[in-house]
C-alpha positions as CSV (number, residue, x, y, z in Angstrom):
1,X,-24.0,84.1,-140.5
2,X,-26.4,83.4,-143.2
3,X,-27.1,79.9,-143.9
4,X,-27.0,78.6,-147.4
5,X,-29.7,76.8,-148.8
6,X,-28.6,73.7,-150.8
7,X,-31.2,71.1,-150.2
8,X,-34.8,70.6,-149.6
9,X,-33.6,69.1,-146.2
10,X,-31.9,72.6,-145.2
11,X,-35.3,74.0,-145.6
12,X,-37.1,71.8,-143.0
13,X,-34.5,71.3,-140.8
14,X,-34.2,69.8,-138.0
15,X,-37.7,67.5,-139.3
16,X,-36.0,65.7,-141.7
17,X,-37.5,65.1,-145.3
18,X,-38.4,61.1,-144.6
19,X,-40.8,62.7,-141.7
20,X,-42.1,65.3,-144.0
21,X,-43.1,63.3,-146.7
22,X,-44.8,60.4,-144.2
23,X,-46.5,61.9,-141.7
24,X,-47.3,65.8,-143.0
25,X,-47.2,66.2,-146.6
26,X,-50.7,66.4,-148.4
27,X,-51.8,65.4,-144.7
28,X,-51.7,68.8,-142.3
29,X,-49.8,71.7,-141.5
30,X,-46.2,71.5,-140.0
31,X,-44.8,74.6,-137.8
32,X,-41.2,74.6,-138.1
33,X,-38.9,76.9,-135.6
34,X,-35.9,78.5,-136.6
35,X,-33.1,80.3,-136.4
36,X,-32.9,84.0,-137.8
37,X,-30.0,82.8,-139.8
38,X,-31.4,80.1,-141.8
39,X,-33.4,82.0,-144.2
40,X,-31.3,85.1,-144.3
41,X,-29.6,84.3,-147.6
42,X,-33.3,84.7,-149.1
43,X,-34.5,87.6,-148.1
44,X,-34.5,90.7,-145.8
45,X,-35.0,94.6,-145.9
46,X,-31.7,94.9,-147.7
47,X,-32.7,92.4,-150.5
48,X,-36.4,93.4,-150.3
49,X,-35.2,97.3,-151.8
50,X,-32.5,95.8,-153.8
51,X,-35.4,93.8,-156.0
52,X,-37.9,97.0,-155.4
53,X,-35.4,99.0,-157.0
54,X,-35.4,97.3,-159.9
55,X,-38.3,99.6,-160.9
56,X,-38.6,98.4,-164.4
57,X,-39.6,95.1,-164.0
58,X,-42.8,95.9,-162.2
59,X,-46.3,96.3,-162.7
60,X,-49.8,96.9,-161.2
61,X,-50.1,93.1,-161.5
62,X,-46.6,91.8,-160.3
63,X,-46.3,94.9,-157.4
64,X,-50.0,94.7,-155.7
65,X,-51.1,96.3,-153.1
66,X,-53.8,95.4,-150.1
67,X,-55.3,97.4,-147.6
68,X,-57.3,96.4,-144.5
69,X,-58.2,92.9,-147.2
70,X,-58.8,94.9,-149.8
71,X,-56.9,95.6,-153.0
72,X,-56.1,99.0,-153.8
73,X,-56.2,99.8,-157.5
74,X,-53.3,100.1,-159.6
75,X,-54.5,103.7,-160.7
76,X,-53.8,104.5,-156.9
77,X,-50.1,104.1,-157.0
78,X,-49.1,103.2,-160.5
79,X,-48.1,106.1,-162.8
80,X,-48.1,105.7,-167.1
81,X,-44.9,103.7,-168.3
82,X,-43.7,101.9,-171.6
83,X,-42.9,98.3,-170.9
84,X,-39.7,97.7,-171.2
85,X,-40.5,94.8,-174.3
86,X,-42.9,96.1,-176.2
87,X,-43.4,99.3,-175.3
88,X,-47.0,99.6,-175.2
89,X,-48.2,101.5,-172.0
90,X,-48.2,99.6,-168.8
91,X,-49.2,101.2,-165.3
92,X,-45.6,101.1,-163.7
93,X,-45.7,101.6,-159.9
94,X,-44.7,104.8,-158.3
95,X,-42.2,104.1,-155.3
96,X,-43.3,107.6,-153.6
97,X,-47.1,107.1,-154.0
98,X,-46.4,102.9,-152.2
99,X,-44.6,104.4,-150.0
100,X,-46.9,106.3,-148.9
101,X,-49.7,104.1,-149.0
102,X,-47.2,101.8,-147.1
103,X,-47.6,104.2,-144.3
104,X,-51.2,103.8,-143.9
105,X,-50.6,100.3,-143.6
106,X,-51.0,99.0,-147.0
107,X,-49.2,95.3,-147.4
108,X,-47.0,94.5,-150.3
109,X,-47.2,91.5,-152.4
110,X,-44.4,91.2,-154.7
111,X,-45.6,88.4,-157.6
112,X,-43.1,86.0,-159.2
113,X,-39.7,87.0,-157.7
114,X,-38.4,83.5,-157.2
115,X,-35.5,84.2,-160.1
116,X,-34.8,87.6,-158.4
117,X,-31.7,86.5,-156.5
118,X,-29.7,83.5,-156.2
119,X,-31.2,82.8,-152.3
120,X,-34.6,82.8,-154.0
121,X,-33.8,80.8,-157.1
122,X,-32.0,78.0,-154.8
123,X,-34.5,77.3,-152.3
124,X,-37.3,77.2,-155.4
125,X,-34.8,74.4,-157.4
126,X,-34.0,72.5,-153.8
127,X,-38.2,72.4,-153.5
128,X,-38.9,71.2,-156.9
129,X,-36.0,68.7,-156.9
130,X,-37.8,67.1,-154.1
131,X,-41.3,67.5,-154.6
132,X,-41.1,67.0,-158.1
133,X,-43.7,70.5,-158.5
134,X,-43.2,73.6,-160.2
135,X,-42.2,76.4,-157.2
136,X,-43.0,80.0,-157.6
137,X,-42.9,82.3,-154.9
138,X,-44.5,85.8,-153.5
139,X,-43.2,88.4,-151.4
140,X,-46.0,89.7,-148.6
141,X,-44.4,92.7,-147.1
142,X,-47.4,93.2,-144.2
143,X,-47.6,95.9,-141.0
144,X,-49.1,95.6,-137.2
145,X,-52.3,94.9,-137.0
146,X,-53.1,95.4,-140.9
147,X,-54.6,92.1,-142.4
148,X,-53.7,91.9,-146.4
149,X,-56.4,89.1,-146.7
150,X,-59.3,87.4,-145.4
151,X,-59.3,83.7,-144.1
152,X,-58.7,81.6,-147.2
153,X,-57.5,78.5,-148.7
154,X,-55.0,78.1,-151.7
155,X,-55.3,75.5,-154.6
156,X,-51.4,74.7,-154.3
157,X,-49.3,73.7,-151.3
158,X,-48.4,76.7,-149.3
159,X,-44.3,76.6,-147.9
160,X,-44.3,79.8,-146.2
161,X,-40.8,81.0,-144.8
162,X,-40.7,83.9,-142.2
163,X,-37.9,86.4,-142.2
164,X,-38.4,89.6,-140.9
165,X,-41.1,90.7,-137.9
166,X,-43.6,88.6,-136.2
167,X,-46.6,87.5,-137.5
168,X,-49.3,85.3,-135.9
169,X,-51.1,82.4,-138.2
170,X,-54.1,80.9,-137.7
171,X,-55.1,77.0,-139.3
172,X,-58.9,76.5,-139.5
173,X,-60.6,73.0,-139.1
174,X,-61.9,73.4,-142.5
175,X,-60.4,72.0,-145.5
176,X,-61.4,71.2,-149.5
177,X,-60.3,68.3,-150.7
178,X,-57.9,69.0,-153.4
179,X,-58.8,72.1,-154.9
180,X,-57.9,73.5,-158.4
181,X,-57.2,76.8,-160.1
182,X,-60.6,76.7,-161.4
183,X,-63.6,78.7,-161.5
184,X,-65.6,75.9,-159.2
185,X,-63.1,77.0,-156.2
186,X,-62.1,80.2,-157.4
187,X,-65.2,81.6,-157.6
188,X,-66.4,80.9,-154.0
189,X,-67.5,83.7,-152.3
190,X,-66.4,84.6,-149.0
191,X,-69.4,84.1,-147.2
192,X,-68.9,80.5,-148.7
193,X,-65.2,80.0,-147.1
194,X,-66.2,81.9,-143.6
195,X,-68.6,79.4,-143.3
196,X,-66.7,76.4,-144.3
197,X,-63.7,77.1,-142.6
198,X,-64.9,76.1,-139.5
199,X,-62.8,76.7,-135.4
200,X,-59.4,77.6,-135.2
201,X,-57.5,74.5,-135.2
202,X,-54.4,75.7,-134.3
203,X,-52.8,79.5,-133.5
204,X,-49.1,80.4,-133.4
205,X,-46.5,83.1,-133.8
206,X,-44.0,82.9,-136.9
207,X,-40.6,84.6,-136.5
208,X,-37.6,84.8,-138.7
209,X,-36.2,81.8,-139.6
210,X,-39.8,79.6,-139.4
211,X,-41.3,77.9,-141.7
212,X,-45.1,77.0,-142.2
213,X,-46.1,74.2,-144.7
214,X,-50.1,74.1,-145.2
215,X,-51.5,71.9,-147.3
216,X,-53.8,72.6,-150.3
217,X,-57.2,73.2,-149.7
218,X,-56.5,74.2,-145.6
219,X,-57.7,77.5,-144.6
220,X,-55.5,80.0,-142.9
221,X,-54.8,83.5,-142.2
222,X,-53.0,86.1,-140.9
223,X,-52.0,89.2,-139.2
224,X,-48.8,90.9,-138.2
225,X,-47.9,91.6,-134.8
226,X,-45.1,93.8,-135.6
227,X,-44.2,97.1,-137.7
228,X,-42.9,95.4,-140.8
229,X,-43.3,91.9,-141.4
230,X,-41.9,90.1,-144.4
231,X,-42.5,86.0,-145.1
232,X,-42.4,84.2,-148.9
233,X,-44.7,81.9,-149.9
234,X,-43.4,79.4,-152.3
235,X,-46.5,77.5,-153.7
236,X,-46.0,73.9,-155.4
237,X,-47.8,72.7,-157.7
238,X,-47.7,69.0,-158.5
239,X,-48.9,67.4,-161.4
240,X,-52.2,66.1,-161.1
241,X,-54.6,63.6,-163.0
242,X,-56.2,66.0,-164.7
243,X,-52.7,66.5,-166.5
244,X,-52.8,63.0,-167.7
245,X,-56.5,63.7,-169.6
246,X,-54.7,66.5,-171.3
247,X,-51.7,63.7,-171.9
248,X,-53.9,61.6,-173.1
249,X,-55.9,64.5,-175.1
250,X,-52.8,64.9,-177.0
251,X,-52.3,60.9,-177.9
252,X,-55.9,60.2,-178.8
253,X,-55.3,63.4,-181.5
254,X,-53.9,60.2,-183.1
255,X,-56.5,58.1,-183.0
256,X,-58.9,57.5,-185.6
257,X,-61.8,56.8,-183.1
258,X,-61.2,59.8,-181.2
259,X,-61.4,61.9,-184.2
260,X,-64.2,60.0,-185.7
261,X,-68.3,62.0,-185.5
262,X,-70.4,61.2,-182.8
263,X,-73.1,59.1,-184.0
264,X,-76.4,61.2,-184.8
265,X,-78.7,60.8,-181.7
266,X,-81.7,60.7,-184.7
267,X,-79.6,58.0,-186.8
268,X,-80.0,54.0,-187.2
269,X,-80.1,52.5,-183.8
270,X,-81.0,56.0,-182.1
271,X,-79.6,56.7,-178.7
272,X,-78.5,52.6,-177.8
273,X,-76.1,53.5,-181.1
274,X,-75.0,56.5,-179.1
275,X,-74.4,54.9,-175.8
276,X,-72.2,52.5,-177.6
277,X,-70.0,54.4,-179.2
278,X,-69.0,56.1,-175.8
279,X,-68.4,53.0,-174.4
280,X,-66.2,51.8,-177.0
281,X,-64.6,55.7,-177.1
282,X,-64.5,55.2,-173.1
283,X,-62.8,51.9,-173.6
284,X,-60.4,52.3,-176.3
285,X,-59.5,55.7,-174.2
286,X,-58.4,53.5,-171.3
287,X,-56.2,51.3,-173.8
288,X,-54.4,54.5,-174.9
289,X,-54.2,55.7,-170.9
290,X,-52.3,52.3,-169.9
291,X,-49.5,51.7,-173.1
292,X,-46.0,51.6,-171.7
293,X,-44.8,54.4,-173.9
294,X,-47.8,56.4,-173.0
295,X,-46.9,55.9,-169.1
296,X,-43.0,56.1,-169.5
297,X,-44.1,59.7,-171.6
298,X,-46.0,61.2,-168.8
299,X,-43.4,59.7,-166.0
300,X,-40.9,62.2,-167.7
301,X,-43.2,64.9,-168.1
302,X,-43.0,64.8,-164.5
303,X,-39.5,64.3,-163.8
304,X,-39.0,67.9,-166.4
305,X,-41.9,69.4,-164.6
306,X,-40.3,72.4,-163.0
307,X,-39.1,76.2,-164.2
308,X,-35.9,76.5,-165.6
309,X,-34.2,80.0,-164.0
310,X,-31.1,79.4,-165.1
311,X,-28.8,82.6,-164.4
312,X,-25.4,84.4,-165.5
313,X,-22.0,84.2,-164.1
314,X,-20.0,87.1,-166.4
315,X,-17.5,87.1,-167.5
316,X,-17.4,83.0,-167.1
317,X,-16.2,80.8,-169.6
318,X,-19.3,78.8,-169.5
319,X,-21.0,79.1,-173.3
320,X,-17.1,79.1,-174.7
321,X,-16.3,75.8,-173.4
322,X,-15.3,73.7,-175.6
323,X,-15.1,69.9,-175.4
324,X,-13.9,67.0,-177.4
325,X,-15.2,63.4,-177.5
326,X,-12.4,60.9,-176.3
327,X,-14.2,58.0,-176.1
328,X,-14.6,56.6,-179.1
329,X,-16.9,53.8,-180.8
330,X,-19.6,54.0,-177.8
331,X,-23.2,53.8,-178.1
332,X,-26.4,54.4,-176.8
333,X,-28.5,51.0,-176.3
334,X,-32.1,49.9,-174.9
335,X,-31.5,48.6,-171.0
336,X,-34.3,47.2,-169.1
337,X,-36.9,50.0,-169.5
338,X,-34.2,52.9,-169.8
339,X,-31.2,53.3,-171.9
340,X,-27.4,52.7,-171.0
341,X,-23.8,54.3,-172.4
342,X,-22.1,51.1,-173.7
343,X,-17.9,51.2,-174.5
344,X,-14.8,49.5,-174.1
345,X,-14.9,49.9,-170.6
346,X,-18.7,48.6,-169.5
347,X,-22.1,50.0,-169.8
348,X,-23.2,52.8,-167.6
349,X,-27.4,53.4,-167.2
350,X,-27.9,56.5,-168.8
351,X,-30.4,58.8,-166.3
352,X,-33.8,59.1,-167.3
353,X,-34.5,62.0,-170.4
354,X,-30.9,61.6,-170.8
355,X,-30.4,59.6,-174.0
356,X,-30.9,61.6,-176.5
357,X,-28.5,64.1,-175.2
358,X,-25.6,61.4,-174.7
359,X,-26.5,59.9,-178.2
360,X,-25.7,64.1,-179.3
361,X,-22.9,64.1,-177.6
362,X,-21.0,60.6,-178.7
363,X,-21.9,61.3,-182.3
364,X,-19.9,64.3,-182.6
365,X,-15.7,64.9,-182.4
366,X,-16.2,68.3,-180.6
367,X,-18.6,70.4,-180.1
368,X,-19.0,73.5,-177.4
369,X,-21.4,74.1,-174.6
370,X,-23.0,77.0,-176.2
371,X,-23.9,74.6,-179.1
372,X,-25.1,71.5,-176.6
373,X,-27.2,74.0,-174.7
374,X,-28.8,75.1,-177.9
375,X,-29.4,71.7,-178.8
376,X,-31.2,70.8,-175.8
377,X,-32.9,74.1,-174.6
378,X,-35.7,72.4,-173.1
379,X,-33.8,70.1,-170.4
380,X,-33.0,72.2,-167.2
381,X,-29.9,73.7,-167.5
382,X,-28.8,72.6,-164.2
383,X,-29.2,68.9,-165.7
384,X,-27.0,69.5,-169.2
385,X,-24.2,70.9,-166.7
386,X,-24.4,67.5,-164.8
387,X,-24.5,65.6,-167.2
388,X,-21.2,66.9,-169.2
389,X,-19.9,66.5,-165.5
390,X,-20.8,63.2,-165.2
391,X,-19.4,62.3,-169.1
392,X,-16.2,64.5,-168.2
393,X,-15.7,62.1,-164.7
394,X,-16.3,59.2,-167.1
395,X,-13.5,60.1,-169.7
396,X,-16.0,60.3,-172.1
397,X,-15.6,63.8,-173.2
398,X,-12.4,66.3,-172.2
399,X,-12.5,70.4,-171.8
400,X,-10.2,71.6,-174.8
């Protein structure tokens, strides 16, 4: 029976998340064994042609193709099409001409499908819950003895989850410390990693129900031992320090010194004029990098930082809902460095990101979740619905 994923522990299980997070993540690779069942409510053959047959949605950049580590072009097995938006002509792949490119051994590497069914979408929202990274997976659909790519390394954590076929893995000694999606570790050549990648470090055989975590910056590769192969990759991306210069971009917009011209190198006091002004610009930049609402502003930026998926259940009741406020004469007050509910009944700590929505809420007599959801369309929808849980279980609001 398939298992259902719910948690980021039901993906690593049995190593539990405590272990994960001390001894591998950002650290080394982790091999873990499993069960054919315990990521079969992700993927398969079955669910593979159900999102393949959605023809529409692809293109020669979201369906790609790769054959003996090359990539075929899109002219080789995409036909004309009108996209579907805007319909400007968009190579739209032909299922007879992969197919038959399949059967030469071509591997398939579906972009992006991490909203494509709800197995998909729940393991990427039980990652990024924990991780706190933004999750996006890709389908590689390989065949025996057909590598898609050569030895590489990836500038976001690699959780790779087998589930179909066999396929052997191989971890190199070499690693890059940290790497980024930019053109300084993009553009290495491969000469560059086959050299850098060093002796195998370690060689196994995934099977359905494994999963491989790599960290960035390790190289790896692959080949499948069987006829038909199928494994996601879910890469995470975590915010990084280089997010907080563009944070802190944004803020010194507001600062007159920021905006102010550099000093002319030819000017009174020359180049020692210069010098000084960056050091004041480098100083008063660290003042605006360590405020309290600065840091409290980027701490939330990575609490949000994830996709919102979302998703339909039809013909639900959800956006009709309609709720009243019962709780009358409460407030939303400062607490400590967060904000609380206060009423008649105590105060309650509001959760983080969460007070503007509860002030919305608490000013209104009734309102309905279509109108709440438009109010707040940039909080995760999954959050809204717990929080009119949570004000529900509190007798703060009542379904009419």
């Amino acid at each position: 029976m398939a298992q259902e994923i719910t948690s980021f522990a039901d993906i690593l299980a049995p190593v539990t998340p405590e272990e994960f997070f001390a001894v591998y993540y950002g650290k080394k690779a982790l091999h873990v064994p499993g069960t054919a069942e315990k990521f079969a409510s992700v993927m398969s053959w079955a669910k593979l042609n159900d999102i393949l047959n959605m023809t529409g949605i692809w293109s020669g950049a979201s369906l790609q193709l790769f054959l003996d580590r090359e990539a075929v072009p899109p002219r080789e097995y995409c036909r004309p099409a009108a996209d579907r938006g805007t319909g400007a002509e968009v190579p739209r792949p032909d299922p007879a001409r992969v197919t038959e490119l399949i059967r030469r051994g071509a591997s398939v590497i579906a972009n992006d499908i991490d909203s494509l069914n709800p197995g998909l979408a729940a393991t990427a929202n039980a990652m990024e819950a924990a991780l706190e990274a933004k999750v996006q997976a890709n389908l590689y659909c390989s065949w025996q003895k057909h590598q898609a790519f050569d030895t590489h390394f990836d500038t976001h954590d690699v959780y790779a989850i087998h589930v179909e076929g066999e396929k052997t893995w191989r971890i190199y000694e070499g690693r890059l410390e940290d790497p980024v999606a930019h053109p300084a570790f993009k553009a290495l050549g491969q000469p560059y990693h086959d050299k850098a990648r060093g002796k195998v470090k370690t060689e196994f055989t995934m099977r359905p129900g494994d999963l491989l975590y790599i960290p960035r910056g390790v190289y790896h590769d692959a080949v499948a031992l069987t006829e038909g192969t199928i494994h996601i990759s879910l890469g995470a991306t975590a915010v990084i320090g280089l997010d907080f210069l563009t944070a802190l971009f944004e803020r010194a917009i507001h600062d007159p010194l920021a905006r102010a011209n550099m000093p002319r190198l030819s000017g009174p006091g020359g180049e020692a004029a210069y010098e000084e002004h960056l050091a004041k610009l480098a100083r008063r930049l660290g003042e605006m990098g360590g405020e309290p609402e600065m840091i409290e502003k980027f701490k939330e930026y990575q609490r949000r930082y994830k996709y919102s998926r979302g998703g339909y259940e039809l013909p639900g009741e959800a956006a009709a809902a309609r709720y009243r406020v019962t709780a009358k004469g409460c407030k939303v007050a400062e607490e400590g460095n967060g904000f609380a509910l206060e009423g008649s009944g105590g105060t309650v700590p509001i959760p983080p990101g969460q007070d503007k929505s509860v002030a919305w809420v608490i000013g209104r007599d009734q309102f309905t979740r279509a109108e709440f959801d438009a109010a707040f369309p940039e909080t995760p929808e999954s959050e809204r619905a717990q929080l009119l849980r949570d004000l529900a279980s509190m007798k703060v609001i009542a379904a009419r």
